[in-house]
C-alpha positions in Angstrom: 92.1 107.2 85.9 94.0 105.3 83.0 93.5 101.4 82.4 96.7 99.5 81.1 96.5 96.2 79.9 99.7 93.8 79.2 99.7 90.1 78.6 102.5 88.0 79.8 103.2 84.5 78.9 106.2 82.6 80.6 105.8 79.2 83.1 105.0 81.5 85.7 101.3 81.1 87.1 98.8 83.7 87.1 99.2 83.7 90.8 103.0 84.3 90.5 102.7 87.0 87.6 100.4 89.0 90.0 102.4 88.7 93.0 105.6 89.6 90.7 103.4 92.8 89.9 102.3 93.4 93.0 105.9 93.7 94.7 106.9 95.9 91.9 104.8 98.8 92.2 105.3 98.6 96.1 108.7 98.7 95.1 107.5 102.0 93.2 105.7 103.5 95.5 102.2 103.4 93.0 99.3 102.1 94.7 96.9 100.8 92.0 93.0 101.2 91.9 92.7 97.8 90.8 95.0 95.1 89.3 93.4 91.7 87.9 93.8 88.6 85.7 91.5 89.7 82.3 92.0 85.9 80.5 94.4 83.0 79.8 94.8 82.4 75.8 97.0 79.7 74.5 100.2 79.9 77.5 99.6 83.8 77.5 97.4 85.7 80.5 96.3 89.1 80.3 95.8 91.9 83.1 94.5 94.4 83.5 95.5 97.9 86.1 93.5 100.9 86.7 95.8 104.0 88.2 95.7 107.2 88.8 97.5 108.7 86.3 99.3 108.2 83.1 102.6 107.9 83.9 102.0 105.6 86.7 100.3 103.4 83.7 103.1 104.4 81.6 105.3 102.7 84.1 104.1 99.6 84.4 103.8 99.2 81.0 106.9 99.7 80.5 108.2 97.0 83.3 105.3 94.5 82.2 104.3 94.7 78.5 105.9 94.3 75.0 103.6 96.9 73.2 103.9 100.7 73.0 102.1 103.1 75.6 98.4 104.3 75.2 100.3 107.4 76.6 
């Protein structure tokens, strides 16, 4: 399993950014084990997605965050 974890900020809710994730990977064909809201600090929210295997991590991250890879 590999966790990634981006935060997000924007005037999207945390309901929007999730289901903005959520069509993504369907569009990707990667089912997540898990995909959650981790905290809301100062406009920005954090999540956090458990899948399994790197590179479907590695994807995401790339689509969702703005730091490098744990990859």
């Amino acid at each position: 399993m590999q966790v990634a974890e981006v935060t997000r900020g924007g005037g999207s809710s945390v309901a929007d950014q999730i289901s903005e994730m959520q069509v993504w990977l369907r569009e990707q064909g990667i089912q997540p084990i898990s995909l959650e809201s981790t905290r809301i600090l100062q406009a920005r929210a954090g999540y956090r997605a458990v899948f399994k295997t790197c590179d479907e991590a590695e994807r995401f991250l790339r689509r969702f965050n703005e730091t490098p890879s744990p990859c």
